[in-house]
C-alpha positions as CSV (number, residue, x, y, z in Angstrom):
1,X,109.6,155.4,-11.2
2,X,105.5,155.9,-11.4
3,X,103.0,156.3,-9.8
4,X,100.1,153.5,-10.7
5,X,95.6,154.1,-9.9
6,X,93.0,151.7,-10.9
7,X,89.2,151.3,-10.3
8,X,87.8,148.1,-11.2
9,X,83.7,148.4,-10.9
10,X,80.9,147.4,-13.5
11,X,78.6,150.6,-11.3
12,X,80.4,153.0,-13.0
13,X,80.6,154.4,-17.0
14,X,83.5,154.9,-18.3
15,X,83.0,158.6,-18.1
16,X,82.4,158.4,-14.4
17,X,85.4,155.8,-14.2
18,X,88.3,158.1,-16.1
19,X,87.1,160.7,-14.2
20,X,88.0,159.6,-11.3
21,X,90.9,158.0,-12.4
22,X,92.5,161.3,-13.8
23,X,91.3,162.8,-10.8
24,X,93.7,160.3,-8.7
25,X,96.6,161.0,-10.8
26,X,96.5,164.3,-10.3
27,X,96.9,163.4,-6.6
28,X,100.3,162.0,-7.3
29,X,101.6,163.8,-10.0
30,X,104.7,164.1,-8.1
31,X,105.4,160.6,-8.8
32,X,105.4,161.2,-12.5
33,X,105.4,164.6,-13.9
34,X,106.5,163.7,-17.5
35,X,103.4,162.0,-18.8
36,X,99.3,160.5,-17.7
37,X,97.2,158.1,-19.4
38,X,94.6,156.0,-18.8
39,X,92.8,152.8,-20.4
40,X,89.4,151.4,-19.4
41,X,87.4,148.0,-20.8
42,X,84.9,146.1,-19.6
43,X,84.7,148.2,-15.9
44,X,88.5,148.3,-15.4
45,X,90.5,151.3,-15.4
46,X,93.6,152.1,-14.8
47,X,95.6,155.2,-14.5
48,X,99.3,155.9,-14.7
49,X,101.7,158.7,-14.6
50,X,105.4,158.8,-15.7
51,X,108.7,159.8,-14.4
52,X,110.4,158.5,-17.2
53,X,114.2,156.7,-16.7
54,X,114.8,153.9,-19.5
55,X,113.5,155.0,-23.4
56,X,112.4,158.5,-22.7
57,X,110.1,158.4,-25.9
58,X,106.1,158.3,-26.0
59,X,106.2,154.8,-26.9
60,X,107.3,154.0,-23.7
61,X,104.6,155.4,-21.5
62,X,101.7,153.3,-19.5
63,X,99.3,151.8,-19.3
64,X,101.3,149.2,-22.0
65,X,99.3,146.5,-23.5
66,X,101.7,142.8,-24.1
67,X,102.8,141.6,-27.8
68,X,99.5,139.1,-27.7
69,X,97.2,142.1,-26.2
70,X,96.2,139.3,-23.5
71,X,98.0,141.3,-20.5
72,X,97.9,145.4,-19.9
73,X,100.0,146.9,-16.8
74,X,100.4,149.5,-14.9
75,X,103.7,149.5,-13.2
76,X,106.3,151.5,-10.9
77,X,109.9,150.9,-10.3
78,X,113.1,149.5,-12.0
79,X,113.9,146.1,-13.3
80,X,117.4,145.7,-12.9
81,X,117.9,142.5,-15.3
82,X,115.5,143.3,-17.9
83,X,118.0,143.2,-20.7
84,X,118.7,139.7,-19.9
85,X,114.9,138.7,-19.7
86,X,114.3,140.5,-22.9
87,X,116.9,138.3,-24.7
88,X,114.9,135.4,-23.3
89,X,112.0,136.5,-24.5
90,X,113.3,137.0,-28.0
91,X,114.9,134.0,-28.0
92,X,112.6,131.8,-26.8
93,X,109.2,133.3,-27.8
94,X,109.8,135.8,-30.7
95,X,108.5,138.0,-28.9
96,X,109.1,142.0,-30.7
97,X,109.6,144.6,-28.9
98,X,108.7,148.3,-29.5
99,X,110.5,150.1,-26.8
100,X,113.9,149.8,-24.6
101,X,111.6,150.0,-21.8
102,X,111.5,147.6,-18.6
103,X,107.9,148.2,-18.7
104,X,107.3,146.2,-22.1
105,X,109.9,143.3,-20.9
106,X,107.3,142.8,-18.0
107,X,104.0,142.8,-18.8
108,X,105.6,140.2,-21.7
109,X,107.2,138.0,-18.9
110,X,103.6,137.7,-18.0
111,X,102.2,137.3,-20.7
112,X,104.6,134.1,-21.8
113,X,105.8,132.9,-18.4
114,X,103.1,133.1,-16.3
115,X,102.8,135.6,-13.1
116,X,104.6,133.4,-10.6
117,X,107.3,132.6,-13.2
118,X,107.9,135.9,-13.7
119,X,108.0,137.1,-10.3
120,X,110.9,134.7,-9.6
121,X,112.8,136.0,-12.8
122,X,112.7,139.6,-11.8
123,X,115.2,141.7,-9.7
124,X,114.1,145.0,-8.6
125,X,111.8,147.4,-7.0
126,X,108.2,147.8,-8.3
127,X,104.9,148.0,-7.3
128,X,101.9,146.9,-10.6
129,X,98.6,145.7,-11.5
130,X,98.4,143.6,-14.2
131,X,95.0,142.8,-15.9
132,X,94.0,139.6,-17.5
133,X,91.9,140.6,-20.0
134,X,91.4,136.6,-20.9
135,X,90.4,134.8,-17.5
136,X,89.4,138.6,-16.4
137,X,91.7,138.9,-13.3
138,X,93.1,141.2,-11.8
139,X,97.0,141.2,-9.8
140,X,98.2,143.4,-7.7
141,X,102.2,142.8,-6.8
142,X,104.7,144.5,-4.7
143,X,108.7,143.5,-4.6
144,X,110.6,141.6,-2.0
145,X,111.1,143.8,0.6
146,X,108.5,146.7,0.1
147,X,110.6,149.4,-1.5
148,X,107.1,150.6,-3.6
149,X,104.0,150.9,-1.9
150,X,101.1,149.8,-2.9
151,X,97.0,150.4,-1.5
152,X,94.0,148.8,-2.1
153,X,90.1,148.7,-1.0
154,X,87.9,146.6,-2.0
155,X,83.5,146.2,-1.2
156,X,81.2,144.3,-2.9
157,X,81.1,146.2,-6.4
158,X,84.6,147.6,-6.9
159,X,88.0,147.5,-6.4
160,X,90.3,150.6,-6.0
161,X,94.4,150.7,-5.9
162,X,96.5,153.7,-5.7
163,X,100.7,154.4,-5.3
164,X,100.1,156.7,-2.5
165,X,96.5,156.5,0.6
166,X,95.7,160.0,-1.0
167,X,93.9,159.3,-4.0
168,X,91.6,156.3,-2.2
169,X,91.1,158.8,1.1
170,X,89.8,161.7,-1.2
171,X,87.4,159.2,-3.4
172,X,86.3,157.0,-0.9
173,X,85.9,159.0,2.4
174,X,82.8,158.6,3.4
175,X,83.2,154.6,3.5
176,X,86.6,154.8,5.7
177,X,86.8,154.9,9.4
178,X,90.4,155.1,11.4
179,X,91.6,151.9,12.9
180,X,92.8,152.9,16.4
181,X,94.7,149.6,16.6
182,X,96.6,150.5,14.2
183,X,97.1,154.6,15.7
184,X,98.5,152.8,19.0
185,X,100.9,150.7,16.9
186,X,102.0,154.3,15.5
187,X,102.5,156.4,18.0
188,X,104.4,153.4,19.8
189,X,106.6,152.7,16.5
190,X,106.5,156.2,14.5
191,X,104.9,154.4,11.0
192,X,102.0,152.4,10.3
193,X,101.8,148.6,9.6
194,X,103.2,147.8,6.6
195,X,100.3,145.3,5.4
196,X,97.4,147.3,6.4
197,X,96.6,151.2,6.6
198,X,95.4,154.0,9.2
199,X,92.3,153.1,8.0
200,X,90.3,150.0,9.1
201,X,89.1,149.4,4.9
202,X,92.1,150.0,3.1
203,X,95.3,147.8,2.7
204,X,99.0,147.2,1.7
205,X,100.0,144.4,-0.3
206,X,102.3,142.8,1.1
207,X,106.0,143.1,0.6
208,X,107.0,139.6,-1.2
209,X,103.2,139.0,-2.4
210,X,100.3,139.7,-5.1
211,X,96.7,139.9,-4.6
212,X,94.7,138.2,-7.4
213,X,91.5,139.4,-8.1
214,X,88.4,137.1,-9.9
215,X,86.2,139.7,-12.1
216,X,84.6,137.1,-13.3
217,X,81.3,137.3,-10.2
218,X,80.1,139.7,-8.0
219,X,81.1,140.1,-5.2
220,X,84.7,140.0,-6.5
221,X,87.1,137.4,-4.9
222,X,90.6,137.7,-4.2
223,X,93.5,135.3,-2.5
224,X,96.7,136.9,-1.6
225,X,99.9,134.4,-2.1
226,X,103.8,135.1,-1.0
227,X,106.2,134.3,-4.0
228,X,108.9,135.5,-1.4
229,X,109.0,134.6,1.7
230,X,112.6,135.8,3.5
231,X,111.5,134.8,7.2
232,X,111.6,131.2,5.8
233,X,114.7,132.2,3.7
234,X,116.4,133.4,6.2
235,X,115.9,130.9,9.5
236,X,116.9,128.1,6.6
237,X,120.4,130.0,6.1
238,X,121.1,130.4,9.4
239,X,120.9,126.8,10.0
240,X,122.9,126.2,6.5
241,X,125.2,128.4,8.0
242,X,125.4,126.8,11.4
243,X,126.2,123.1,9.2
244,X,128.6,123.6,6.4
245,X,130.5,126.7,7.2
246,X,133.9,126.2,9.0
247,X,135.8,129.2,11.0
248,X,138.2,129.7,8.2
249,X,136.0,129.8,5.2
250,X,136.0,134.5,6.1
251,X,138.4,135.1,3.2
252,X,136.0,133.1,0.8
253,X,133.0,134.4,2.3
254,X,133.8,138.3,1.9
255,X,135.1,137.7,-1.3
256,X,132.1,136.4,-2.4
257,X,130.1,138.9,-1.0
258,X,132.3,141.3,-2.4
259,X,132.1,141.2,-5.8
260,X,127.9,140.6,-5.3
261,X,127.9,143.5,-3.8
262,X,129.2,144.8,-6.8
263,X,127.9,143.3,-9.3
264,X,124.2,144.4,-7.7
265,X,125.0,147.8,-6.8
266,X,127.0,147.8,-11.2
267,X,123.2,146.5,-11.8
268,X,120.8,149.3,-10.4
269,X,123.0,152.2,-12.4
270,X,121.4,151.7,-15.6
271,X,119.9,155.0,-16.5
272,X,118.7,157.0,-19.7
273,X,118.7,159.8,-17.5
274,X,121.4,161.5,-14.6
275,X,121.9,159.6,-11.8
276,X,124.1,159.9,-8.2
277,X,123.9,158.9,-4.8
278,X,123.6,159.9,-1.4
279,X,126.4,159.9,0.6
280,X,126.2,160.5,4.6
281,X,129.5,159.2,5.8
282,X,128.6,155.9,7.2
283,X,129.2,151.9,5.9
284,X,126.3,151.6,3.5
285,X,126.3,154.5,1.5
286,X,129.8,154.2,1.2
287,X,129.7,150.9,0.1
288,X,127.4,151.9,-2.5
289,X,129.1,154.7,-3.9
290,X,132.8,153.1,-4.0
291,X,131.7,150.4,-5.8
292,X,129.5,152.8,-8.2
293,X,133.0,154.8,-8.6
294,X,134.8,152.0,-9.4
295,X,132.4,151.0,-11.8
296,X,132.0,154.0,-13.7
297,X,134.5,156.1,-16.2
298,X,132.6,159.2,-15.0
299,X,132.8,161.2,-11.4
300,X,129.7,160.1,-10.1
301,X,128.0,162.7,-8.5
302,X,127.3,162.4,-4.4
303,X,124.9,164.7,-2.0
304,X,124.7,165.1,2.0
305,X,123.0,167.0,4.5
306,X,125.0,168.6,7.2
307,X,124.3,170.2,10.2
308,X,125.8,173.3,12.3
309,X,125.4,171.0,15.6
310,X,128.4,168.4,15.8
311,X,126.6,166.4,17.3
312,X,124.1,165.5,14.5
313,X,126.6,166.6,11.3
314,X,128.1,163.5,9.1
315,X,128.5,165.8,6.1
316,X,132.2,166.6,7.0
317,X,133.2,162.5,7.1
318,X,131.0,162.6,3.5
319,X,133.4,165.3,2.3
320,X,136.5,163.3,3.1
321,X,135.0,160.1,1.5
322,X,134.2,161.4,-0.9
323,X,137.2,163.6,-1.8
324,X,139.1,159.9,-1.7
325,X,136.9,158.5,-4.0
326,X,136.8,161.1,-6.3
327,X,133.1,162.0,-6.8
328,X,131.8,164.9,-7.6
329,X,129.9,165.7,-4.7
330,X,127.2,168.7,-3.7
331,X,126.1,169.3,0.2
332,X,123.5,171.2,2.0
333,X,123.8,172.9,5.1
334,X,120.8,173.0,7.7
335,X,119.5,175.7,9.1
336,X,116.9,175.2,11.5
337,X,114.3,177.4,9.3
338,X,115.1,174.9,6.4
339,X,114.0,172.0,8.8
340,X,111.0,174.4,10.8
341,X,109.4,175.1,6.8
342,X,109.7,171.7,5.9
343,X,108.0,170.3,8.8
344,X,104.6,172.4,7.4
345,X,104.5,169.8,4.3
346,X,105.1,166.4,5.8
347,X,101.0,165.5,6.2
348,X,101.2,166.2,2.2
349,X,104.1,164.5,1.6
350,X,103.3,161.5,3.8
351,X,99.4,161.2,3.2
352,X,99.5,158.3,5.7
353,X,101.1,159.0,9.4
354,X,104.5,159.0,9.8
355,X,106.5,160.1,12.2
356,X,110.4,159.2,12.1
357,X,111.9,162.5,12.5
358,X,114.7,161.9,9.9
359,X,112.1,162.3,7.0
360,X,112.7,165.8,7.6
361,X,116.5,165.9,6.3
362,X,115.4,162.5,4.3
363,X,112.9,165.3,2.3
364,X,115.5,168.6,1.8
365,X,118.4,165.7,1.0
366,X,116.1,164.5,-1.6
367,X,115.3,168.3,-3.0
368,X,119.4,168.9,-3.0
369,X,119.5,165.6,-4.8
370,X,116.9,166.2,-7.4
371,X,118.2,169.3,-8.5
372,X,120.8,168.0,-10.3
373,X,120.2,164.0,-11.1
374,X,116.5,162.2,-11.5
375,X,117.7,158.8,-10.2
376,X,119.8,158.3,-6.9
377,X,121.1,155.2,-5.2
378,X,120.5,154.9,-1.4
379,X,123.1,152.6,1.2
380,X,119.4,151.8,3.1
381,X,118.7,148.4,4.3
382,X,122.6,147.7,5.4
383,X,121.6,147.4,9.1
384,X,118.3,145.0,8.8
385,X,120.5,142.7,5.8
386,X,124.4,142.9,7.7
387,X,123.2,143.6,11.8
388,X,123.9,147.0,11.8
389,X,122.0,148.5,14.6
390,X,122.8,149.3,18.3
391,X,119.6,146.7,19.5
392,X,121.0,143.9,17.9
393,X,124.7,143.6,19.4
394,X,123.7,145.6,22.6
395,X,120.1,143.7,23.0
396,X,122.7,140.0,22.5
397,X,125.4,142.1,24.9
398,X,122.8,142.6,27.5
399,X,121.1,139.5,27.4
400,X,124.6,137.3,28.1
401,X,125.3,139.5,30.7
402,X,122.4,141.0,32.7
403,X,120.1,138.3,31.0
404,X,122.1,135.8,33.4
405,X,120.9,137.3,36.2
406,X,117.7,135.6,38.2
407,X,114.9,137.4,36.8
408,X,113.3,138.4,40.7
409,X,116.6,139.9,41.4
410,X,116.6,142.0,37.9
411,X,112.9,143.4,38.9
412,X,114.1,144.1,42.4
413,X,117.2,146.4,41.3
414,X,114.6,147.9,39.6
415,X,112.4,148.5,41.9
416,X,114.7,149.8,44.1
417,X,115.3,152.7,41.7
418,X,119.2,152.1,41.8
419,X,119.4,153.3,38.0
420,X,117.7,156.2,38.1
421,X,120.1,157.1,40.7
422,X,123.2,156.5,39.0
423,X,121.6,158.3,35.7
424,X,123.6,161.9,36.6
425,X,127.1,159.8,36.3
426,X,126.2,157.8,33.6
427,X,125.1,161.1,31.6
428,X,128.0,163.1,33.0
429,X,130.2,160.4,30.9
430,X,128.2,159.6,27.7
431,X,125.5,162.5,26.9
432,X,127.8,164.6,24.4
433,X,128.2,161.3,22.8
434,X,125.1,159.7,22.5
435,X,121.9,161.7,21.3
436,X,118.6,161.8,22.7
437,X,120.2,160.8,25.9
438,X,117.2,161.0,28.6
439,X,115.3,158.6,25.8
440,X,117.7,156.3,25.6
441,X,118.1,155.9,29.4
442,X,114.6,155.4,30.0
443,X,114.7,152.5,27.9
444,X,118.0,151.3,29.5
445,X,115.6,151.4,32.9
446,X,112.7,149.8,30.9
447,X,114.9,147.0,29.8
448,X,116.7,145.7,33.0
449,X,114.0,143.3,33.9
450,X,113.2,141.9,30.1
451,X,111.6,138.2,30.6
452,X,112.1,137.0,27.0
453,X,113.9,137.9,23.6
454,X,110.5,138.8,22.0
455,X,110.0,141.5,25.3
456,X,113.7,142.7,25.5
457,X,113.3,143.6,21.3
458,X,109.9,145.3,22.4
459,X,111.8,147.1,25.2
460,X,114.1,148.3,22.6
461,X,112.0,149.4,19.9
462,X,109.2,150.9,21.2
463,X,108.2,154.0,22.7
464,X,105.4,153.0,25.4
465,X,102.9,155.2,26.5
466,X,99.2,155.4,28.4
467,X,97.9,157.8,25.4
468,X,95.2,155.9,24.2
469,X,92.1,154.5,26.5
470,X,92.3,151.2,24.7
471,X,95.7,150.3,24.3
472,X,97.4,147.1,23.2
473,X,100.6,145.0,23.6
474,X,102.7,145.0,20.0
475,X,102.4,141.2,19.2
476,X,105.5,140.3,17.0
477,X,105.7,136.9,15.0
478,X,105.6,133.8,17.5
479,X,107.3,131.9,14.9
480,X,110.4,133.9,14.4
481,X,110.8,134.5,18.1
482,X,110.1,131.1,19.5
483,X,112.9,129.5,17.0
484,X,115.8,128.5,18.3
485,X,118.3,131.3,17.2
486,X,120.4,134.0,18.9
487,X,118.8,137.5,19.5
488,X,120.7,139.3,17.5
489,X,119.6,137.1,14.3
490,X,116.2,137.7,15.4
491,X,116.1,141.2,15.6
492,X,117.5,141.7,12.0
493,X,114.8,139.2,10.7
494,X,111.9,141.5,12.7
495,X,113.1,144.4,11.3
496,X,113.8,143.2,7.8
497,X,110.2,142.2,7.7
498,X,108.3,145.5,9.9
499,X,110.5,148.2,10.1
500,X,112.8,148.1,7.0
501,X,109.1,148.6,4.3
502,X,106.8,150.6,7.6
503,X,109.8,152.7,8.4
504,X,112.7,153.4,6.3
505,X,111.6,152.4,2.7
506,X,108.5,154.1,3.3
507,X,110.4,156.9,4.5
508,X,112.7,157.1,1.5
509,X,110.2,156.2,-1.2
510,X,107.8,159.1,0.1
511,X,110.5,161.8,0.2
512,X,112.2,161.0,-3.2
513,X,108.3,161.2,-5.1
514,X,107.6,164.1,-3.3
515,X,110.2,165.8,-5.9
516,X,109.8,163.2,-8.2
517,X,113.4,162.0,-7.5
518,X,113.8,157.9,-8.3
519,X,115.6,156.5,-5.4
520,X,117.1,152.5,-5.6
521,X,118.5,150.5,-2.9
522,X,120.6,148.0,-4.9
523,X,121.9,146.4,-0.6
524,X,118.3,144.9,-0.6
525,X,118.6,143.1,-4.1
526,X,117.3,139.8,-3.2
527,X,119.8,138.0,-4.8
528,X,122.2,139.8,-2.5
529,X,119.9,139.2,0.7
530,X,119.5,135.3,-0.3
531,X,123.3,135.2,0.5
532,X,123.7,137.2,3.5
533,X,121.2,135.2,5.2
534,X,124.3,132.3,5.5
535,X,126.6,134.5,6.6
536,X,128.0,133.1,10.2
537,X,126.8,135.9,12.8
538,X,131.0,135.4,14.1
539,X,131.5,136.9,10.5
540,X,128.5,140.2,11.2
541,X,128.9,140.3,15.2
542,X,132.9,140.9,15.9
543,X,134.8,143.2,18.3
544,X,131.2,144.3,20.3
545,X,129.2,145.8,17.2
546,X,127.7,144.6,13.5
547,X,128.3,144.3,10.4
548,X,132.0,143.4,10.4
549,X,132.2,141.5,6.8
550,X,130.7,144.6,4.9
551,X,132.9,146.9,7.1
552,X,135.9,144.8,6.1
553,X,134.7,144.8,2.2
554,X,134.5,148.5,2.7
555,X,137.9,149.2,4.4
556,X,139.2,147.8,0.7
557,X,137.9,150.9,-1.1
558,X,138.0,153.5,1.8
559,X,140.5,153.8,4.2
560,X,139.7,153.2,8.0
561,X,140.5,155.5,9.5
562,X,137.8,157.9,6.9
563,X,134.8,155.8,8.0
564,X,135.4,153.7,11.5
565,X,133.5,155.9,14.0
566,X,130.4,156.1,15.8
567,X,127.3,155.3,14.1
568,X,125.3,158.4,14.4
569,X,122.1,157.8,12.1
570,X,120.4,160.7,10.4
571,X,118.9,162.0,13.5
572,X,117.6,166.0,14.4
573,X,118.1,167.5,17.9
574,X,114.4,166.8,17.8
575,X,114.1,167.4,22.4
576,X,115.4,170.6,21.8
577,X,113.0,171.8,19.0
578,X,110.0,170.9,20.6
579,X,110.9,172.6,23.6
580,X,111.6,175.9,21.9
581,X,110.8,176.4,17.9
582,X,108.4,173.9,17.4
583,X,106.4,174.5,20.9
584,X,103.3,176.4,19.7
585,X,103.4,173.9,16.8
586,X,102.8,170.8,19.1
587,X,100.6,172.8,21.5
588,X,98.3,173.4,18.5
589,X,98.0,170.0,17.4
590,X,97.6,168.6,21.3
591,X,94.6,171.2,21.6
592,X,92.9,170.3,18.2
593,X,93.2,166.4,19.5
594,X,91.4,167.4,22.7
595,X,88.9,169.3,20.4
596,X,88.6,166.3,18.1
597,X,89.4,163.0,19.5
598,X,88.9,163.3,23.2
599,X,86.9,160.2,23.5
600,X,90.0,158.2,22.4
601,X,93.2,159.8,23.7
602,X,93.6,159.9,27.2
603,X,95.0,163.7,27.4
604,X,95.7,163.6,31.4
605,X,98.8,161.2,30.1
606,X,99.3,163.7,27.4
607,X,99.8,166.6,29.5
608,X,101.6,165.1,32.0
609,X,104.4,163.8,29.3
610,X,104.5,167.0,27.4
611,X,105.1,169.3,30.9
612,X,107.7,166.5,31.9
613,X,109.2,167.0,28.5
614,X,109.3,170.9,28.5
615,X,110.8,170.9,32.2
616,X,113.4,167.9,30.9
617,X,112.0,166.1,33.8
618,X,111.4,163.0,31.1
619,X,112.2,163.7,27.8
620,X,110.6,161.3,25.3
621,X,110.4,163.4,21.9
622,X,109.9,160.8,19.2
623,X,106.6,159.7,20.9
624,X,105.4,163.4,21.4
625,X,106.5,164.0,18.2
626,X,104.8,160.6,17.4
627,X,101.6,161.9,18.9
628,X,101.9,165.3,17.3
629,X,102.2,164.3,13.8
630,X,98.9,162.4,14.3
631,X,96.5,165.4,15.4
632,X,98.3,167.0,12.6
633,X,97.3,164.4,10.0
634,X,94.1,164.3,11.3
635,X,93.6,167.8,11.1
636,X,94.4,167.6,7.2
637,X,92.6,165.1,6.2
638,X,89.2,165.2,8.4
């Protein structure tokens, strides 16, 4: 794990252009404490710093130039199968290596198979440029689903990429202006768009795509192309599904996922240096770490977060699993100074907005974790891949049952406020149970008169709000939504493309660097994905929730009555904190955005949601919290 920085411009010398470069990974050090370099030709440079994993010796660092000196990378992440590419390279190209490195098995791919050819071979996580120093092009790629970021700008003379927004906001300030488009899909979603930035000149490569570069003329020219495209992937499995499998086949199936599971998760523990896990409690992390156990003659070594509020605490359900599988496993305890402190770091941390209140045990889980291992596996992406959250079965639930309803006489129960009126009852039964209650009912309320699938998932996911003077509706992808497929397939696919890279891998990604802690996500190995996609949804939607199959794989290695509970996500009592220890905090940043940004924020909405909030009239704390991480970016880095 890396952290990559280019600058690609024939305006600068190559004094002014390693400058600049050094400067930039110094930025994001944290990404790779253990070495920096940089090479520069004919305008390009590029920058690199090392957290090194596979071949800890010098020959191993980057930038790496390819065995015919045609290709040199810069690259972050893991290839999983790069043993078994390097004996194809041997074999077939006598090609000679210098290093055990992934690193030099990639930029050789390249080199000899051609970029899209080697994209296809690859499983993994990364995040590189590659330069051409033949046909003079430049390629920047990121992996399947988006587990490494990567940013680029680009004007008429030059060309700058970076790991992290930091080191292109610090160099290029004066040419970047917000996009407030893209601030309205934040504070309605908690993360920024995962293809473009918080600011209107700066981009993401996409997850599944490169952008090639032509240095060849000024102004440079570049064409972005999808090698992987798992929308299309997956609405052609669920029709494969739909055709050739038969109601008895379960047995096969989960076998067969089975032992991918485990041969995947077997993959992504190759190490050079210690690695471990981290275990909350719930289906996908224990997936991951029983079949890591199984697979390995040592204890392997497990970390949680708990908290003192039962409510929010998993870490005593980690214990047990983990005392039955027989790792050797560390936890944390919470206090609410440990989460307050931490809080003060996120806009360095998270250079870009982001606002999913989990990063804040996400961060001290990775601190716990990186104190004893430098590589940890993560059960992530379990929900998008198997249908693992409470919108997809509940969002199918309610749309066979209230969906039935006429549509006129939805919007007049509505109207006649009949649910707001039952609301004391319905928390009277479920509020100890279900967290953020008063949130979750107003979107229950929200959602009673939905008019489509694409406009109940909307209902679910986001938080809506009059903040902004020039707000938007969240457009999701007509395509996906206008097919002809359940909901609940249709939410997984939305979120496996938006939320899963905006949200939780940027989330995780962000966190682990911060400490320079490699995290992998071996559920999202395409390979893996490619298969799930043909799963039968009877096989993933059983008994009134998700994920059955996995849940029955998992049952094999834990017992069930260890693991089958509510799902209860890695959430803070965040209502209650901004109420009472984070109040002045908030207060700050609301004042500093009426200081600052009052022609854009409409701060009579503001201070109507925040007193409603504080009295628990309405409590809506992810989009004041939302809101409040904003101003607080802002505040950094203007």
């Amino acid at each position: 794990m890396c952290g990559i920085n280019g600058i690609i411009s024939k305006d600068l010398t190559q004094e002014d252009n390693l400058q600049k470069i050094r400067l930039m990974n110094r930025l994001i050090q944290h990404r790779g404490p253990d070495s920096q370099d940089t090479f520069f030709e004919s305008g390009v440079g590029l920058g690199h710093t090392r957290l090194s994993i596979l071949d800890l010796s010098n020959s191993a660092n980057q930038p790496m130039v390819s065995f015919t000196e045609r290709y040199v990378i810069v690259f972050n992440g893991e290839i999983y199968n790069f043993k078994e590419l390097c004996k194809l390279l041997i074999d077939k190209y006598n090609v000679s290596f210098k290093t055990n490195s992934d690193t030099e098995v990639l930029v050789n791919l390249i080199d000899f198979l051609g970029i899209e050819d080697a994209l296809f071979h690859i499983e993994g996580m990364f995040a590189f440029c590659v330069y051409d120093r033949k046909d003079k092009k430049i390629i920047l790629a990121r992996d399947r689903f988006g587990e490494k970021p990567i940013f680029w700008y680009q004007d008429k003379h030059s060309i700058y990429f970076s790991s992290e927004l930091s080191p292109l906001s610090s160099l290029l300030r004066d040419n970047l202006t917000i996009n407030f488009d893209n601030v309205n899909f934040f504070l309605k979603k908690s993360y920024v768009p995962n293809h473009s930035s918080i600011f209107n000149e700066i981009y993401k490569v996409k997850p599944g795509s490169y952008v090639e570069f032509d240095l060849n003329f000024l102004p440079y020219t570049s064409k972005e192309k999808n090698y992987w495209d798992y929308k299309k992937l997956s609405l052609e499995g669920i029709n494969h599904s739909k055709e050739s499998i038969s109601s008895n086949s379960y047995i096969e199936t989960k076998n067969k996922l089975s032992n991918i599971l485990e041969s995947k998760i077997k993959s992504t523990m190759i190490s050079d240096v210690p690695l471990g896990a981290f275990l909350s409690g719930g289906y996908d992390s224990s997936c991951v770490v029983g079949f890591m156990q199984k697979n390995s003659m040592k204890k392997i070594k497990t970390f949680s977060i708990g908290f003192n509020d039962s409510q929010f605490n998993e870490a005593e359900h980690a214990k047990e699993i983990s005392t039955h599988l027989g790792t050797e496993h560390e936890e944390l305890y919470v206090s609410k100074k440990d989460l307050l402190d931490t809080i003060s770091s996120l806009p360095d941390i998270y250079s870009e907005p982001f606002a999913d209140s989990s990063q804040i045990p996400t961060v001290l889980l990775s601190r716990l974790t990186k104190s004893k291992v430098t590589v940890s596996l993560s059960g992530d992406g379990g929900d998008e891949i198997f249908g693992g959250y409470g919108k997809y079965f509940l969002g199918e639930r309610l749309k066979r049952s209230i969906g039935l309803l006429p549509k006129s006489f939805r919007k007049s129960i509505k109207k006649s406020n009949f649910l707001n009126v039952t609301k004391p009852l319905v928390e009277l039964l479920l509020k100890n149970s279900v967290n953020n209650f008063d949130q979750k009912f107003l979107k229950l309320n929200n959602i009673f008169d939905f008019e489509s699938d694409q406009d109940l998932f909307n209902k679910l996911s986001l938080f809506e709000n009059n903040f902004l003077f020039d707000d938007f509706p969240i457009s999701l992808d007509n395509t996906l939504w206008n097919s002809n497929n359940s909901y609940f397939r249709k939410s997984m696919i939305s979120d496996a493309l938006d939320y899963l890279p905006g949200d939780i891998l940027t989330k995780v990604d962000m966190a682990g660097m911060s400490v320079s802690l490699e995290t992998r996500i071996p559920l999202l190995n395409h390979k893996l994905a490619e298969f799930a996609v043909s799963i039968p949804q009877n096989f993933l939607l059983r008994e009134g929730s998700g994920k059955f199959i996995l849940k029955d794989i998992v049952h094999d290695l834990i017992p069930k009555h260890l693991i089958d509970r509510p799902k209860k996500g890695f959430d803070i009592p965040l209502g209650n904190y901004l109420r009472n220890e984070l109040r002045d905090h908030v207060e700050a940043n609301i004042e500093y955005g009426k200081n600052n940004l009052q022609s854009h924020f409409n701060f009579d909405e503001i201070d109507k949601a925040w007193i409603n909030h504080l009295s628990g009239e309405r409590e809506n704390p992810n989009l004041l919290w939302n809101l409040s991480t904003f101003f607080s970016w802002h505040a950094k880095y203007f």
